[in-house]
ZADO-1210 file (C-alpha; in nm, 4 decimals, padded with zeros to 6 digits):
<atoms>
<atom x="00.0000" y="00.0000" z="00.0000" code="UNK" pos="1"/>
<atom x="00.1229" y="00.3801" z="-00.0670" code="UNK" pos="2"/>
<atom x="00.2290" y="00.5929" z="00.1704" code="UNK" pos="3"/>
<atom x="-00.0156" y="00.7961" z="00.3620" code="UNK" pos="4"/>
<atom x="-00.0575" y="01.0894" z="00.1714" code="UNK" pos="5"/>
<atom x="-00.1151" y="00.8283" z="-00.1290" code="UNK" pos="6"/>
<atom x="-00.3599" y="00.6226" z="-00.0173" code="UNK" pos="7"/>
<atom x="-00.6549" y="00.9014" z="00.0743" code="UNK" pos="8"/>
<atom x="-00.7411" y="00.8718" z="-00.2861" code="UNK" pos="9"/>
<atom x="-00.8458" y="00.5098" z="-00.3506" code="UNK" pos="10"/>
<atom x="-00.8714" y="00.3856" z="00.0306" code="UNK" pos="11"/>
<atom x="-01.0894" y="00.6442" z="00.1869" code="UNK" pos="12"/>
<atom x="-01.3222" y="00.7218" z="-00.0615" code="UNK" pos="13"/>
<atom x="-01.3584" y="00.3733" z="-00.2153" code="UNK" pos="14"/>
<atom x="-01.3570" y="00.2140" z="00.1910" code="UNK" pos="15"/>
<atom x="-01.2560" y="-00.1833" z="00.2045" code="UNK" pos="16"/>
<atom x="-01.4690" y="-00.3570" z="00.4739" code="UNK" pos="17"/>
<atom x="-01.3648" y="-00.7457" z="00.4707" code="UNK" pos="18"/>
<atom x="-01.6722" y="-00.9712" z="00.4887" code="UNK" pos="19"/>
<atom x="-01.7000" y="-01.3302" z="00.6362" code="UNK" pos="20"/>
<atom x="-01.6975" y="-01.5764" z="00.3890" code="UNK" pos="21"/>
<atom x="-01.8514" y="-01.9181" z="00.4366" code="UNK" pos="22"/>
<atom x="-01.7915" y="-02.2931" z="00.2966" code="UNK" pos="23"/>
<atom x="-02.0723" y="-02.1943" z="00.0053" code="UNK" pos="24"/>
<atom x="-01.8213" y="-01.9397" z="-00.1441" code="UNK" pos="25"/>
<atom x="-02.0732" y="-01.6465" z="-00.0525" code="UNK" pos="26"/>
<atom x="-02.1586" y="-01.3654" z="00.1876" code="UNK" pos="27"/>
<atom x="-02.4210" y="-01.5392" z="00.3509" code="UNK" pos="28"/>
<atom x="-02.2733" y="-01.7021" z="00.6514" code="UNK" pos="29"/>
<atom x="-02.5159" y="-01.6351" z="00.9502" code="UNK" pos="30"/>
<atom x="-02.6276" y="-01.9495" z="01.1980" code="UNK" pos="31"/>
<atom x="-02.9327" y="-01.8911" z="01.0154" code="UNK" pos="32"/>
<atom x="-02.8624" y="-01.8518" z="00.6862" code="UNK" pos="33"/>
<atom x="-02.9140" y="-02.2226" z="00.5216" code="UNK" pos="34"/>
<atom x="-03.2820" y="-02.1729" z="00.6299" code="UNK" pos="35"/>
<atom x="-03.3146" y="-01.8457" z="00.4851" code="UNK" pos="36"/>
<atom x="-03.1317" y="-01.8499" z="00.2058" code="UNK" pos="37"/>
<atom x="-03.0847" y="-02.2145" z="00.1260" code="UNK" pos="38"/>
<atom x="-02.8318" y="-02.5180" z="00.1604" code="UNK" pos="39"/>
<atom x="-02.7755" y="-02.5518" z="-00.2436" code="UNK" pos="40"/>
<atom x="-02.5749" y="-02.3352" z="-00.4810" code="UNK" pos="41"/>
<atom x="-02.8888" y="-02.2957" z="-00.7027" code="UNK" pos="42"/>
<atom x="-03.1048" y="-02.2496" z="-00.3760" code="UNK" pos="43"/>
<atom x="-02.8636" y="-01.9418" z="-00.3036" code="UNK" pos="44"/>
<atom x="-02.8702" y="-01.7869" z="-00.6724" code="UNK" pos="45"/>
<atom x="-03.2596" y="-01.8088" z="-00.6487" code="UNK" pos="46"/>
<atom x="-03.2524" y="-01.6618" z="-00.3443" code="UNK" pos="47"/>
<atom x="-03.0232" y="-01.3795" z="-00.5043" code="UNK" pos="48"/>
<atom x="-03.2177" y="-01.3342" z="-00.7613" code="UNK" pos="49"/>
<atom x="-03.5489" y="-01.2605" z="-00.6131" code="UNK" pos="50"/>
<atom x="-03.3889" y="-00.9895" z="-00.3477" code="UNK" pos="51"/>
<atom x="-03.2457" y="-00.8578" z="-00.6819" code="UNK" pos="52"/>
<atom x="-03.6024" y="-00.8501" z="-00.8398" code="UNK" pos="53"/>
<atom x="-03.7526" y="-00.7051" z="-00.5434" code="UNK" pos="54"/>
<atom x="-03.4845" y="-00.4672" z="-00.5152" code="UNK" pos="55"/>
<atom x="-03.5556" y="-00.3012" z="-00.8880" code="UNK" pos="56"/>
<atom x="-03.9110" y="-00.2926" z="-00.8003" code="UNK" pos="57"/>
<atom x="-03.9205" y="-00.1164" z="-00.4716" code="UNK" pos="58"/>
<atom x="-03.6005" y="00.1090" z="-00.5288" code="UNK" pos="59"/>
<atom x="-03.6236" y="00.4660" z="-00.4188" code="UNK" pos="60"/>
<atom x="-03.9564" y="00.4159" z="-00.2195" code="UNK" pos="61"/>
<atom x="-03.8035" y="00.4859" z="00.1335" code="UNK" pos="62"/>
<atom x="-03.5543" y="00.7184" z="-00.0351" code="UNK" pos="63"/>
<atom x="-03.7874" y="00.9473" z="-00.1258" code="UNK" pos="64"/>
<atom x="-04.0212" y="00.9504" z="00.1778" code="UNK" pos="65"/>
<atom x="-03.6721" y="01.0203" z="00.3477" code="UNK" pos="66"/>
<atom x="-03.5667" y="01.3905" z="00.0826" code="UNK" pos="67"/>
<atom x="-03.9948" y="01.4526" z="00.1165" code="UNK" pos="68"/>
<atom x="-03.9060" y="01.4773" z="00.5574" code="UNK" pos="69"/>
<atom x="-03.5436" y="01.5993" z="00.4899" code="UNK" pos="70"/>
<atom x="-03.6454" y="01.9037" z="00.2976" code="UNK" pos="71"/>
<atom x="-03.9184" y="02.0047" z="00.5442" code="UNK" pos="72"/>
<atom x="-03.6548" y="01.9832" z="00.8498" code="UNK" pos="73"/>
<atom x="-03.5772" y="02.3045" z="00.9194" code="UNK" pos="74"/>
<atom x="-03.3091" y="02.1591" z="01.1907" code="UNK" pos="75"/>
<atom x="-03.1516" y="01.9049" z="00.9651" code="UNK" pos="76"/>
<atom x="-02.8181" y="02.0649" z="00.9354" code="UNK" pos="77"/>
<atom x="-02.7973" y="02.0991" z="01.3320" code="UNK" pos="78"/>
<atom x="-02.9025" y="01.7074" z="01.3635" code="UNK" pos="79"/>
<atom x="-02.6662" y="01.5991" z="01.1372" code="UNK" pos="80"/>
<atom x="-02.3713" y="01.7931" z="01.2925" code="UNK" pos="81"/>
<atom x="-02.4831" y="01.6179" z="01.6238" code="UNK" pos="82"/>
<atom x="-02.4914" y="01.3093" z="01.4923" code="UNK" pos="83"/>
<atom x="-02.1756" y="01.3087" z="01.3086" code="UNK" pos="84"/>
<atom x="-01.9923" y="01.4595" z="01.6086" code="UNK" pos="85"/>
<atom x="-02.1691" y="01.1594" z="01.8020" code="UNK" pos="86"/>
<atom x="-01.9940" y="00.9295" z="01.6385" code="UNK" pos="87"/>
<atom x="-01.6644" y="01.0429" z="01.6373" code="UNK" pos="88"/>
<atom x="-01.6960" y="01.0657" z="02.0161" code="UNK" pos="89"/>
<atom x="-01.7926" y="00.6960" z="02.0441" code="UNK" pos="90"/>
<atom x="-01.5796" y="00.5761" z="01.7922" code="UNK" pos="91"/>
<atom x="-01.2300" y="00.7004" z="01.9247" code="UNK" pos="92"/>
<atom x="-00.9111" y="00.6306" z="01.7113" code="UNK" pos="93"/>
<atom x="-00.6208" y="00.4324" z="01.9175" code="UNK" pos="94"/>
<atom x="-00.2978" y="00.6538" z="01.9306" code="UNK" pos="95"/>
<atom x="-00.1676" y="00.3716" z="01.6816" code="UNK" pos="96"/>
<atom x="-00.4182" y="00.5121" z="01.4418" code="UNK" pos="97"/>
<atom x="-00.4622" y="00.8232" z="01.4297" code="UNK" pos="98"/>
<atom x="-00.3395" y="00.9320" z="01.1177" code="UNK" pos="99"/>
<atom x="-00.4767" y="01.1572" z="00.9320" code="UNK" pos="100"/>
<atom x="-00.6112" y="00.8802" z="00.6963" code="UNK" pos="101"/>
<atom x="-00.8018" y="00.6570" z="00.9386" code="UNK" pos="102"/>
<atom x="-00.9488" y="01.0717" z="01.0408" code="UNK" pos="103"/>
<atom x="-01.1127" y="01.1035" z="00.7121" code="UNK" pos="104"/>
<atom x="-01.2097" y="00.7653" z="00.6853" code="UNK" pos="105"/>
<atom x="-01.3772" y="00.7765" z="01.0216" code="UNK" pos="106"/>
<atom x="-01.5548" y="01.0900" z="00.9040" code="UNK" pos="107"/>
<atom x="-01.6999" y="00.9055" z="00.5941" code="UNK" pos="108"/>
<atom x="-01.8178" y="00.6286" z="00.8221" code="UNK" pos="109"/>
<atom x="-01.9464" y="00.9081" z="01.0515" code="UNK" pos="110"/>
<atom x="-02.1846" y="01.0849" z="00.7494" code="UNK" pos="111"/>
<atom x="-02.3280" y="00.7370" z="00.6658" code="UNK" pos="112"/>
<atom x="-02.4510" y="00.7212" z="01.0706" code="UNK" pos="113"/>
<atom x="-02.5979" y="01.0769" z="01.0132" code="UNK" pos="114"/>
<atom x="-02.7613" y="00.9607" z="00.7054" code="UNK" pos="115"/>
<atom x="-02.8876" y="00.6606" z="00.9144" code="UNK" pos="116"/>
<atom x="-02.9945" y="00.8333" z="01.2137" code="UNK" pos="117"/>
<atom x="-03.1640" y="01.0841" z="01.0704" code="UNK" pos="118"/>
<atom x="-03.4228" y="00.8445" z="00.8483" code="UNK" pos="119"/>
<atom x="-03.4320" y="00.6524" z="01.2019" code="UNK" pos="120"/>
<atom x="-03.5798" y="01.0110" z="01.3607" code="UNK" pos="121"/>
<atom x="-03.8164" y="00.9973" z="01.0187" code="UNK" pos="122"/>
<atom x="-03.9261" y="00.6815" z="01.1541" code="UNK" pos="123"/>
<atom x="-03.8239" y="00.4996" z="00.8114" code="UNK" pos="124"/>
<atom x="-03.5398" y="00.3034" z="00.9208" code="UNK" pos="125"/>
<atom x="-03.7175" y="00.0452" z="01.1898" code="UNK" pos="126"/>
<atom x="-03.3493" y="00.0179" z="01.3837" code="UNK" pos="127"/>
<atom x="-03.2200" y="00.2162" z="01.7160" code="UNK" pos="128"/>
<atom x="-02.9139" y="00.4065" z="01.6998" code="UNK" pos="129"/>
<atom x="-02.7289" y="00.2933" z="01.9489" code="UNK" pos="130"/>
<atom x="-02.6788" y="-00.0612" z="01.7926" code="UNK" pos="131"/>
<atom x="-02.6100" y="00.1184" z="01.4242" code="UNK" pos="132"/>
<atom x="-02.3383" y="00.3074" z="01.5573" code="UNK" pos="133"/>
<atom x="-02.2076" y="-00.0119" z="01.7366" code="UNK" pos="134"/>
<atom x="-02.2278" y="-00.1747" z="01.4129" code="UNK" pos="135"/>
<atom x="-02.0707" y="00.1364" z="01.2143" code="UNK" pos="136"/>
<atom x="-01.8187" y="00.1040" z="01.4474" code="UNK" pos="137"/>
<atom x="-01.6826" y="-00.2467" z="01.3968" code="UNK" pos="138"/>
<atom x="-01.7189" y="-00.1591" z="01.0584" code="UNK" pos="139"/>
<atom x="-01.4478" y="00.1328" z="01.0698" code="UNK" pos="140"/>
<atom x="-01.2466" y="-00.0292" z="01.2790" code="UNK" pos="141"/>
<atom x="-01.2570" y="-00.3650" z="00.9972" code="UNK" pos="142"/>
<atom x="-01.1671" y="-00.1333" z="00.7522" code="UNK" pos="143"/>
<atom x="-00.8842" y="00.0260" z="00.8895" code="UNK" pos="144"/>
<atom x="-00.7402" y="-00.2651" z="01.0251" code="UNK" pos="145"/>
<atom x="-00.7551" y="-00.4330" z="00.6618" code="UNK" pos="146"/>
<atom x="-00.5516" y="-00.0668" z="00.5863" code="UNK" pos="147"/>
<atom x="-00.3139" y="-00.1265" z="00.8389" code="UNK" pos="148"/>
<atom x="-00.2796" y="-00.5383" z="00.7081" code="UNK" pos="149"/>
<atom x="-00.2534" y="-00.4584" z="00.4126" code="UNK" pos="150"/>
<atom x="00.0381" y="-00.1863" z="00.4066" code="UNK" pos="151"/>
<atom x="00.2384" y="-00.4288" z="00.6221" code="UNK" pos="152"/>
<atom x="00.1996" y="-00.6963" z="00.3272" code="UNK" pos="153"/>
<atom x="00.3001" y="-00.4486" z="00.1254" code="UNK" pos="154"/>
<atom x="00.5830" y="-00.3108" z="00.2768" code="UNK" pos="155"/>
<atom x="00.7175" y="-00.7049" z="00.2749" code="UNK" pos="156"/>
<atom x="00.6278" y="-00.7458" z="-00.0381" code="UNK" pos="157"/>
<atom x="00.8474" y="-00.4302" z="-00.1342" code="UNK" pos="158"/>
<atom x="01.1384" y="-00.5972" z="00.0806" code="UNK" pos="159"/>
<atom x="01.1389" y="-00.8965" z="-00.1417" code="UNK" pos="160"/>
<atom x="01.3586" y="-00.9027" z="-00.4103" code="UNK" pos="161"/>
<atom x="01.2180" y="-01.0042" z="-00.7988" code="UNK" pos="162"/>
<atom x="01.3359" y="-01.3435" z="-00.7899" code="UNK" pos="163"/>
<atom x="01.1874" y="-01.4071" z="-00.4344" code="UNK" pos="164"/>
<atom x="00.8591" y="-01.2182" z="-00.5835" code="UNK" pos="165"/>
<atom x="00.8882" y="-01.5044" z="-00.8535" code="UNK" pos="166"/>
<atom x="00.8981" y="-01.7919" z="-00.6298" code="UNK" pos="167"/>
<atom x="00.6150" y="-01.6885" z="-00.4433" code="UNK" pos="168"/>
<atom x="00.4060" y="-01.6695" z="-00.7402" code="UNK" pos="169"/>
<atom x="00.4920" y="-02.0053" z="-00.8152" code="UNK" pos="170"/>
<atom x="00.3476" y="-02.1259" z="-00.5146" code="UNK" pos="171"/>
<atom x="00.0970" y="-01.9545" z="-00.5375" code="UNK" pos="172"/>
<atom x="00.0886" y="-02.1035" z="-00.8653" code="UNK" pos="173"/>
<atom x="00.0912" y="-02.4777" z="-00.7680" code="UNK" pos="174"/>
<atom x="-00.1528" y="-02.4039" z="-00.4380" code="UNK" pos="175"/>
<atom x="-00.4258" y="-02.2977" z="-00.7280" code="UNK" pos="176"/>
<atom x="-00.7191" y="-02.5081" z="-00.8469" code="UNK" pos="177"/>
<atom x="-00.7454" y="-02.5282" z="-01.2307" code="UNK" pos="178"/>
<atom x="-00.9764" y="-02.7045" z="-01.4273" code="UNK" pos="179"/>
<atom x="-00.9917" y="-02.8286" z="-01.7862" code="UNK" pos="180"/>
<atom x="-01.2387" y="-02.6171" z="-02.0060" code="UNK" pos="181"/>
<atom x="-01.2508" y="-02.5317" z="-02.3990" code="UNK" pos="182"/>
<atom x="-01.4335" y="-02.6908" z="-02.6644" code="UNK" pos="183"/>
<atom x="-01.1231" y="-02.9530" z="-02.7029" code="UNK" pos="184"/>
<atom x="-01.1091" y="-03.0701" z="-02.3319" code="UNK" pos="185"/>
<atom x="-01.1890" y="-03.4246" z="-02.2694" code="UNK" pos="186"/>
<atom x="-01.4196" y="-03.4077" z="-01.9539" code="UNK" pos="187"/>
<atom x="-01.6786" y="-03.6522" z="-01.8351" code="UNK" pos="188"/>
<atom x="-01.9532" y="-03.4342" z="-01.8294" code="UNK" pos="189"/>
<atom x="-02.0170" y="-03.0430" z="-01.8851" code="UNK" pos="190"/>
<atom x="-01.8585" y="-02.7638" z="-01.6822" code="UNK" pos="191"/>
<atom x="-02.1168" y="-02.6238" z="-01.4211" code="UNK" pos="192"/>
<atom x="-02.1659" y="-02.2510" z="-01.3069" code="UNK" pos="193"/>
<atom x="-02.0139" y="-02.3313" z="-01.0030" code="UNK" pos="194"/>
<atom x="-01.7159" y="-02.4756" z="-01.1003" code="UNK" pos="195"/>
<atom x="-01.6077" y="-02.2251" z="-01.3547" code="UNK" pos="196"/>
<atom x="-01.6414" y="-01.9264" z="-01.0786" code="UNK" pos="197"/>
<atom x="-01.4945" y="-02.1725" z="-00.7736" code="UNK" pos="198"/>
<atom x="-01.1551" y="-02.2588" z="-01.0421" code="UNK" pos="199"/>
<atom x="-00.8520" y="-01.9772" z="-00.9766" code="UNK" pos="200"/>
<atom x="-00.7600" y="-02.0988" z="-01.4000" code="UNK" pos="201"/>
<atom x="-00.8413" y="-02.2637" z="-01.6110" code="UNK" pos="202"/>
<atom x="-00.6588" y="-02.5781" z="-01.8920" code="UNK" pos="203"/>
<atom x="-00.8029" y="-02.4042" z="-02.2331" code="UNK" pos="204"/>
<atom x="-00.8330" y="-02.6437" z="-02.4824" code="UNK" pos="205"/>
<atom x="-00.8329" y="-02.4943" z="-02.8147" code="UNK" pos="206"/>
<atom x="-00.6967" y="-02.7545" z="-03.0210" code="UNK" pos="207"/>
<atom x="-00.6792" y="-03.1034" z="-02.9723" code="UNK" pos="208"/>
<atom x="-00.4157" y="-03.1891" z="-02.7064" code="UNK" pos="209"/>
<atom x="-00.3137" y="-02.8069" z="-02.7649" code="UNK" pos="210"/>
<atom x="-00.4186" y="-02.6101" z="-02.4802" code="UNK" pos="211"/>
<atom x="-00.3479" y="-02.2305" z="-02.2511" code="UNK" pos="212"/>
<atom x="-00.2771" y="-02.2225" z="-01.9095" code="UNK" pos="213"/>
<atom x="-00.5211" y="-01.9427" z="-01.7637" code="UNK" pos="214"/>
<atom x="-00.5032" y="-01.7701" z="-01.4556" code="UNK" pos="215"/>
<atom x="-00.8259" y="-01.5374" z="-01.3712" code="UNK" pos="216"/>
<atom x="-00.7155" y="-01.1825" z="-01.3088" code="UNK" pos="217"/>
<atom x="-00.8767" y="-01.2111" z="-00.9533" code="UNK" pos="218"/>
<atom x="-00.6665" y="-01.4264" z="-00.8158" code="UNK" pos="219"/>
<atom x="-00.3937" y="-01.1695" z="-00.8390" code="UNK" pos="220"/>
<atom x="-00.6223" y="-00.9275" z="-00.6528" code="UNK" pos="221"/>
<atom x="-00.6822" y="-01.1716" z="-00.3844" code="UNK" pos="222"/>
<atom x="-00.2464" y="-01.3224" z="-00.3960" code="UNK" pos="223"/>
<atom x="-00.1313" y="-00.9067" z="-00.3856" code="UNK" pos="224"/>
<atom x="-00.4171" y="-00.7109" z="-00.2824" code="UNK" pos="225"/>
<atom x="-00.1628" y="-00.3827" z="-00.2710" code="UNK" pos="226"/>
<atom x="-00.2045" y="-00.2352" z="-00.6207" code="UNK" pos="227"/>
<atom x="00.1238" y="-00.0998" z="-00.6193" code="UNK" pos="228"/>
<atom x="00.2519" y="-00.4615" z="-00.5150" code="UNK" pos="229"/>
<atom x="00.0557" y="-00.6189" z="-00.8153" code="UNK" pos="230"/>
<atom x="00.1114" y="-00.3769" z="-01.0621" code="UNK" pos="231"/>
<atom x="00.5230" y="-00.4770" z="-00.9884" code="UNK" pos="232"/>
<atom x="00.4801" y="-00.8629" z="-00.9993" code="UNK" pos="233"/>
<atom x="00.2410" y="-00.8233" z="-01.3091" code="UNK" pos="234"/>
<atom x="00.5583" y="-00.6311" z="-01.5049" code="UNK" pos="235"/>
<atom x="00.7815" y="-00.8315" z="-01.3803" code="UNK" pos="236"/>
<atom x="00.5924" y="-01.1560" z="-01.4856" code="UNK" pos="237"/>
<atom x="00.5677" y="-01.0371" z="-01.8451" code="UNK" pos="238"/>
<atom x="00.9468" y="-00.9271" z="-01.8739" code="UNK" pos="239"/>
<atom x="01.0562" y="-01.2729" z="-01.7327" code="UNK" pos="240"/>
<atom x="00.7563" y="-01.3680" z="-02.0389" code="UNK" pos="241"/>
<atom x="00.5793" y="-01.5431" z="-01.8128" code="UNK" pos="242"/>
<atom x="00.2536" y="-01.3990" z="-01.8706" code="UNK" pos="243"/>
<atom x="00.1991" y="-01.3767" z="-02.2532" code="UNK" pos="244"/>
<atom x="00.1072" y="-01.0277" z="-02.4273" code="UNK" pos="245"/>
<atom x="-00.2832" y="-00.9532" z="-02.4117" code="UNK" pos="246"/>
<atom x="-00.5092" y="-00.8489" z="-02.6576" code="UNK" pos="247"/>
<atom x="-00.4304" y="-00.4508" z="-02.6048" code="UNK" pos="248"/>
<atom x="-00.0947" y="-00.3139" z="-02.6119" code="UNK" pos="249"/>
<atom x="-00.1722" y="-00.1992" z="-02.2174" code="UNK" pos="250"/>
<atom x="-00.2609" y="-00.5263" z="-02.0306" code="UNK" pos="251"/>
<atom x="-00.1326" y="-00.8793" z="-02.0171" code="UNK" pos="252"/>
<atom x="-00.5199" y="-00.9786" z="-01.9510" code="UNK" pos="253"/>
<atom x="-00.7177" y="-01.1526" z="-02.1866" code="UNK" pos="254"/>
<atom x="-01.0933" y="-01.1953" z="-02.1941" code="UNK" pos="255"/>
<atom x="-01.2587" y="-01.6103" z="-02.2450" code="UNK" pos="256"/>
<atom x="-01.5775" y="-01.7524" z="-02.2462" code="UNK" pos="257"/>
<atom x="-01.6777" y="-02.1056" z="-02.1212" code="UNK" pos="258"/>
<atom x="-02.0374" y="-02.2224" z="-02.1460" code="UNK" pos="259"/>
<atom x="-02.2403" y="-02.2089" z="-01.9409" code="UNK" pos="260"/>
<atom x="-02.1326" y="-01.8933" z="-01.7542" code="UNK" pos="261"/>
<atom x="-02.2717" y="-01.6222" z="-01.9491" code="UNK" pos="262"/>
<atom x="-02.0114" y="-01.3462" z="-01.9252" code="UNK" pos="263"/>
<atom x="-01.6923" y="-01.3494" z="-02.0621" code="UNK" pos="264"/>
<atom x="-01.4124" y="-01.3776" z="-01.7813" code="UNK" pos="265"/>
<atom x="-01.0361" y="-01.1877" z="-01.7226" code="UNK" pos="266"/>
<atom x="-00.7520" y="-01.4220" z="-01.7379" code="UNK" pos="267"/>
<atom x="-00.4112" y="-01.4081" z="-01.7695" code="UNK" pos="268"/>
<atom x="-00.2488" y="-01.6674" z="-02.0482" code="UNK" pos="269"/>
<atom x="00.0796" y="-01.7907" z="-01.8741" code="UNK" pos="270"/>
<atom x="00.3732" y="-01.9829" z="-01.9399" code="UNK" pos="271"/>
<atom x="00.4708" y="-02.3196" z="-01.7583" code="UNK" pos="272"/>
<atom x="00.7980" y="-02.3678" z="-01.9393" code="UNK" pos="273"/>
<atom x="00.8949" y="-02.0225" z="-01.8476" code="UNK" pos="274"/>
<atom x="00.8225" y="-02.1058" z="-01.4205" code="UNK" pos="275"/>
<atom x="00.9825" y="-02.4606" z="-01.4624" code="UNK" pos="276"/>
<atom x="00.6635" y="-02.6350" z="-01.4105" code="UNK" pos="277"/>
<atom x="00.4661" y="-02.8705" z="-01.5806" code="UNK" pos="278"/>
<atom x="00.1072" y="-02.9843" z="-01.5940" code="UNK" pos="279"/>
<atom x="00.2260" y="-03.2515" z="-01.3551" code="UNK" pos="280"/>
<atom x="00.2747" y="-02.9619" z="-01.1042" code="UNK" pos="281"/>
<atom x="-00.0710" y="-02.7939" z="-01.0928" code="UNK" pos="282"/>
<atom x="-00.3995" y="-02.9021" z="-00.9272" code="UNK" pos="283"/>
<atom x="-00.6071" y="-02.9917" z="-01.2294" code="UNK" pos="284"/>
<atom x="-00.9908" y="-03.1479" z="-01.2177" code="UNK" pos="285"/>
</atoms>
């Protein structure tokens, strides 16, 4: 991660808050949530696609019962001051943190309570705002300690040297899950949904016994989150010709499609040869 000054930009505006993941590869990871949302993949998309549905239909009802009250408030820049002020109170920065940063992220998190407490006053939010500001809380503090993670990965990462940078691709590399996909691939039954978006790359048959060794792009976002980081091992992969040339002159991505996933997906076409690794070395299914 940039220094300080760098990373107001991109970090506080755009704010990271991690979210538990659970064994179904989604969001949904409550006590609860296999009898709300369902113990099967397709159980979950249908249950994704209906809040989705609902959403489009009901969008902007409570937003604009909320401008209709805001408007008539005659107090509503004196409540929102309060509440913003509120929060900073209860939501103190340790001395470890208080850079001027985590300040204007805090603030941020801070309007959204104002925003919250205010349609809570309106009576259109059914929540109390002592909890949401508990909750905001552990939501700042989530964020900034992902900040704080993920500047000291970074400032390893800019320790290492580019060979060491190269080795731990590799594992990285080797620890992946591919899986055979093209028109050419001999499987023993179609690809599904799930295992196209649960495979870090993909064995792309396109000729008989001729195939590409695909890595999807997000897998570097998730190996080097640190842009900065990942923009290095990226240029250095493509020097060392690791990572073939993409289709435009500014990116080493390339964009494939495997049926039945609808959308076409980022990938990076890599060389084995060039990493000292064969097909023996990766986890393919």
């Amino acid at each position: 991660m940039p220094v300080d000054g760098q990373v107001s930009g991109q970090d506080v505006r755009l704010i990271q808050i991690p979210a538990c993941v659970s064994d179904f590869g989604d969001i949904f990871d409550a006590e609860n949530a296999p009898e709300i949302v369902g113990q099967t993949t397709d159980q979950r998309e249908n249950f994704v696609s209906t809040l989705e549905a609902s959403t489009r239909q009901f969008q902007g009802i409570a937003q604009l019962d909320f401008l209709r009250k805001l408007v008539n408030d005659g107090d509503v820049d004196k409540k929102l001051k309060a509440a913003v002020d509120e929060f900073i109170k209860k939501a103190p920065l340790p001395q470890s943190q208080s850079r001027k940063v985590f300040a204007r992220l805090r603030r941020r998190i801070a309007a959204v309570y104002a925003g919250m407490a205010l349609a809570i006053d309106y009576k259109i939010l059914p929540f109390s705002k002592e909890p949401t500001l508990r909750h905001l809380r552990k939501c700042m503090n989530d964020a900034i300690n992902l900040l704080i993670e993920n500047e000291m990965k970074s400032s390893a990462a800019l320790r290492l040297s580019d060979d060491d940078l190269i080795r731990q691709f590799r594992a990285h590399l080797i620890g992946a899950k591919f899986i055979k996909a093209g028109a050419h691939a001999k499987r023993p039954k179609s690809l599904t949904m799930e295992q196209i978006e649960t495979a870090n790359g993909f064995i792309n048959y396109t000729k008989p016994k001729k195939y590409r060794v695909m890595l999807q792009t997000r897998c570097m976002q998730t190996w080097y989150p640190d842009e900065a980081t990942r923009n290095r091992i990226v240029t250095l992969l493509r020097i060392r010709e690791i990572f073939f040339p993409g289709r435009q002159a500014d990116t080493c991505s390339r964009q494939v499609k495997f049926k039945p996933h609808p959308n076409k997906i980022s990938a990076y076409w890599l060389s084995l040869k060039a990493l000292g690794l064969t097909m023996k070395d990766l986890r393919v299914s």
